[in-house]
N, C-alpha and C positions, 0 to 999 in steps of 0.2 A: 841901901840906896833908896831914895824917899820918891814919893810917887810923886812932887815935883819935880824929880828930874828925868821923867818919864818919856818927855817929847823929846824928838830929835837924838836919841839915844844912836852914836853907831857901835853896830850890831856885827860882830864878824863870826861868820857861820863855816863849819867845813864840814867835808859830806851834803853840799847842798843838792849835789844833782841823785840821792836817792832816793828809798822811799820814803822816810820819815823827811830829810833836809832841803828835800823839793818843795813839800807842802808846808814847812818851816819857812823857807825862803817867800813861797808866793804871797803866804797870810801877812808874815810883816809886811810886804812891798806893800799889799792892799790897804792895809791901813793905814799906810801915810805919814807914820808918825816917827820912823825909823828911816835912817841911813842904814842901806842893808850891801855887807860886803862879803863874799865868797872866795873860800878856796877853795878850788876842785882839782882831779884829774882827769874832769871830762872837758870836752871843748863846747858843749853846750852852757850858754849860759841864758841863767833865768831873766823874764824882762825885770829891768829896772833895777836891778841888783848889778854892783861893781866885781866883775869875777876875774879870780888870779890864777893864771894854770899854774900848778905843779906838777913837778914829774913821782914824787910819790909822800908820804906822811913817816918820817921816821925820822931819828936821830940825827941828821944831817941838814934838815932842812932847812932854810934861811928865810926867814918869815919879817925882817928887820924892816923891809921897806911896804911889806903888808900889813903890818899888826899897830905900826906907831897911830897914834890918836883916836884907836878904839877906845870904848867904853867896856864894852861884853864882848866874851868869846864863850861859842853856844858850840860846843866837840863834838860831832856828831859820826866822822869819818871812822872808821874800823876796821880790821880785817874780817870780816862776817862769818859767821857759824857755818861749820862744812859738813858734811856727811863722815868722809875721811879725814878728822881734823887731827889726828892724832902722827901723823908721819913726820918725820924729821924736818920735812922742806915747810910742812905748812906751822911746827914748832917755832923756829924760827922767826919766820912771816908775820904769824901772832905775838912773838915778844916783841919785834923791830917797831912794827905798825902800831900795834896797842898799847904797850907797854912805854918804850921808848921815846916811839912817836909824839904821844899822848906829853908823858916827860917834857921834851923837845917843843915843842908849841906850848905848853906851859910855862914854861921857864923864860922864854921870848915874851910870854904876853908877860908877866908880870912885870917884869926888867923895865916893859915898856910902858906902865902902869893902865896896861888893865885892870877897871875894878873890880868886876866879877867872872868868870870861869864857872860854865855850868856843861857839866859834861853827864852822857846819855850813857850810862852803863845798862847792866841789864839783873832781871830776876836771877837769872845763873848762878851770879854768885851766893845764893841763899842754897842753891839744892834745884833739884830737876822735881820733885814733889812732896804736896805736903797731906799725902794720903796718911790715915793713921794718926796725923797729927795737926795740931792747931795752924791755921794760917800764919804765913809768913808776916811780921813785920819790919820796922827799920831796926830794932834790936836785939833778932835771931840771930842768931849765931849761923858763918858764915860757912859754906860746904860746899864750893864749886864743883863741879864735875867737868871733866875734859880742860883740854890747852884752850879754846876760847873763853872759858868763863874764867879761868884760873887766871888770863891775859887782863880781863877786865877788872878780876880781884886786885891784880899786882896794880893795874892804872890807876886806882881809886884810891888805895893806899902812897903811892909815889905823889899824887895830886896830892893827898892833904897834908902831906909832906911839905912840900913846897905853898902853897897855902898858909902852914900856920909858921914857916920861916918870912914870907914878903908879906903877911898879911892882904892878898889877894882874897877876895872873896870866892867861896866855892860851892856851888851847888851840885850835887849829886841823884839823879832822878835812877833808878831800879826798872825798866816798864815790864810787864811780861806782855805776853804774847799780840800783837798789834798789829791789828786788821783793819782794812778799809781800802777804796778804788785804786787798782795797781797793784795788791801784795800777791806775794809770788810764794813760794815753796809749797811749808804741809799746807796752808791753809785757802790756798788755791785748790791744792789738791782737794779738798773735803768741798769746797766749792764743784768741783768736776763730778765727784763722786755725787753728791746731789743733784745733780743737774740728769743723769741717769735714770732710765725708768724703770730701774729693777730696783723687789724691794729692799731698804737696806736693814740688817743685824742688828737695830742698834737701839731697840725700845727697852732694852732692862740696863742700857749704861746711864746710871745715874750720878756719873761722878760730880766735882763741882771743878772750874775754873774759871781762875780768872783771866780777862781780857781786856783792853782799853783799844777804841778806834780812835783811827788814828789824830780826826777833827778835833777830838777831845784829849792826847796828848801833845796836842800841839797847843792848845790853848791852855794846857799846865804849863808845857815850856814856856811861851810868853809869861805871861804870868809870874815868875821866876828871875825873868828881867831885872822886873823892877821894885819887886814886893822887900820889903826891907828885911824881915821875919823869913824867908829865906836864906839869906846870908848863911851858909857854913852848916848846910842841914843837909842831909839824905832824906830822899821820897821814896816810897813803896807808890806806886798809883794805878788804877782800874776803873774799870764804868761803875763797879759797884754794884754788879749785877753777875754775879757768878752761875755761872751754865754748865749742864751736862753735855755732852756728845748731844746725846737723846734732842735734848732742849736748841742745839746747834741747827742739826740735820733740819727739824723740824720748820726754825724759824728760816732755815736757806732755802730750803724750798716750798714754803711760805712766799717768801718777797717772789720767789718763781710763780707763783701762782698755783703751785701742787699743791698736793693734799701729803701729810707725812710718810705714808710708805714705808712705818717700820713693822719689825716681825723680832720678836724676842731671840736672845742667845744668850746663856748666861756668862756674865765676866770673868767667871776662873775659868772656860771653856777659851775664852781671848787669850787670858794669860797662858794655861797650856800651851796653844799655837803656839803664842810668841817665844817659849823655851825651845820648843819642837824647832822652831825656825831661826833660831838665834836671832830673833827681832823682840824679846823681852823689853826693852827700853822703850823702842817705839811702839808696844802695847800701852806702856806704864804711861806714856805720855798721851795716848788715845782715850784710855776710861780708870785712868787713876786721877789724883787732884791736883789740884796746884792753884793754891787762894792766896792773895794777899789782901793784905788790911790796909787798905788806903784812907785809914780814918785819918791817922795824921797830917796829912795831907790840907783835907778837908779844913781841919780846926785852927791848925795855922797860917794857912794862906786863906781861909773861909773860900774856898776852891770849891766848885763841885760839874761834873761835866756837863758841857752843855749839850749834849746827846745822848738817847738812849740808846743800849743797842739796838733795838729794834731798829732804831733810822741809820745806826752805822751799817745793821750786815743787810736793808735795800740799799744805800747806797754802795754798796762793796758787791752785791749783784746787780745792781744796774750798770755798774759800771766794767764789769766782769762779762754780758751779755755783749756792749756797746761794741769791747773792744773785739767781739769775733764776726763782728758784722763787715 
């Protein structure tokens, strides 16, 4: 798609009312330059975007009278990563939604000739870490772990399936871990935890990971739209600023106005715990690594984010403060 046909482009988004497809939905509207259309399952709908309720994202759904005379459809809805994700009911749930789903609104848009299909997968399907070993890029080899990520392996492979049968175009984005105003789970949690005035363990975690706020994957997804050199490519993408725990804690409460507050503990003493406690994973994922190489990114879309982190994680505390007020 050539960057003249970049105005007036409509845009049909799903998952718009969450975290990433909220701030997807607003930044188009802002700029003006898009017809911006929504499906959602919530009854909230964003200003100035055309929103279509459905009752859910799966094999069945009838997308005939929403999808005709798109341009882009931007995948953004999911069944989202669970704690318990492995039981029967939420197995299921994850192929219907992700899998299926994903299928099912793909095959409608292209029928209908949408041009391009840019769906929001995730790091997962690479592996849960890349301790001991080089960063991840677009051509490691693929090592999902658990029913969401394995949901999102099988999506991505059925997309370019269909893809290189209607010649729909297809972009495929990877993000790992993605923070900024409103995110919720662990990274909320480590939010809270710094926000505490005891001091915290965690001056000798020197791991490395990567990150991408959320301002600055959203202005990749744009970007994605209408960049022509997109077309039919997988992203790896991050700030390009890969951080320790240590380096985390620090700069959160930092934007708090604190002083760092750590005190040494050594990392196989973490990992220990986590055996003793059957929380070994969710040690691995606290101060082991997990990089990726978003050079490519970079060199073919000449992309590069327009935040540092230092402005995503004040903006991800100031806005974390706002909301307990």
């Amino acid at each position: 798609m050539s960057e003249t046909n970049k105005a007036r482009l409509k845009i049909l988004i799903s998952g718009g009312s969450g975290f990433l497809g909220s701030k997807v939905l607003s930044e188009l509207e802002e700029q003006c330059e898009y017809d911006v259309y929504e499906i959602t399952r919530s009854k909230k709908m964003c200003k100035g975007s055309h929103s279509y309720n459905i009752r859910s994202f799966n094999s069945d759904t009838d997308y005939s009278s929403i999808i005709k005379n798109k341009d882009v459809v931007i995948h953004m809805a999911a069944r989202a990563h669970i704690t318990m994700e492995d039981v029967p009911e939420s197995l299921v749930e994850y192929q219907e939604v992700n899998v299926e789903g994903s299928k099912n609104l793909a095959l409608q848009a292209s029928a209908a000739g949408v041009k391009r299909f840019i769906y929001l997968s995730s790091i997962k399907v690479l592996g849960e870490t890349t301790t001991s070993q080089s960063p991840f890029t677009e051509s490691s080899m693929v090592s999902p772990v658990g029913a969401y990520a394995c949901s999102k392996l099988q999506a991505e492979d059925v997309l370019r399936d269909i893809s290189a049968e209607t010649g729909m175009e297809l972009v495929i984005i990877r993000p790992p871990l993605v923070y900024g105003p409103g995110v919720k789970a662990n990274f909320r949690s480590i939010i809270k935890l710094s926000e505490t005035y005891f001091p915290l363990p965690f001056s000798s975690v020197c791991n490395k990971r990567s990150m991408i706020y959320l301002s600055n994957l959203v202005d990749f997804i744009i970007r994605c739209i209408h960049h022509p050199v997109a077309a039919n490519q997988t992203f790896l993408v991050s700030d390009g600023q890969d951080v320790s725990l240590k380096e985390l804690i620090t700069e959160l409460r930092s934007a708090m106005g604190r002083k760092p507050g750590l005190i040494p503990m050594p990392v196989s003493l973490f990992r220990f715990l986590g055996k003793l406690t059957g929380k070994a994973d969710f040690i691995d994922r606290l101060v082991g690594d997990l990089q990726v190489d978003s050079s490519r990114a970079r060199r073919l879309l000449g992309w590069a984010p327009p935040y540092t982190f230092e402005q995503g994680i004040k903006e991800t505390v100031d806005d974390y403060i706002k909301r307990k007020k």
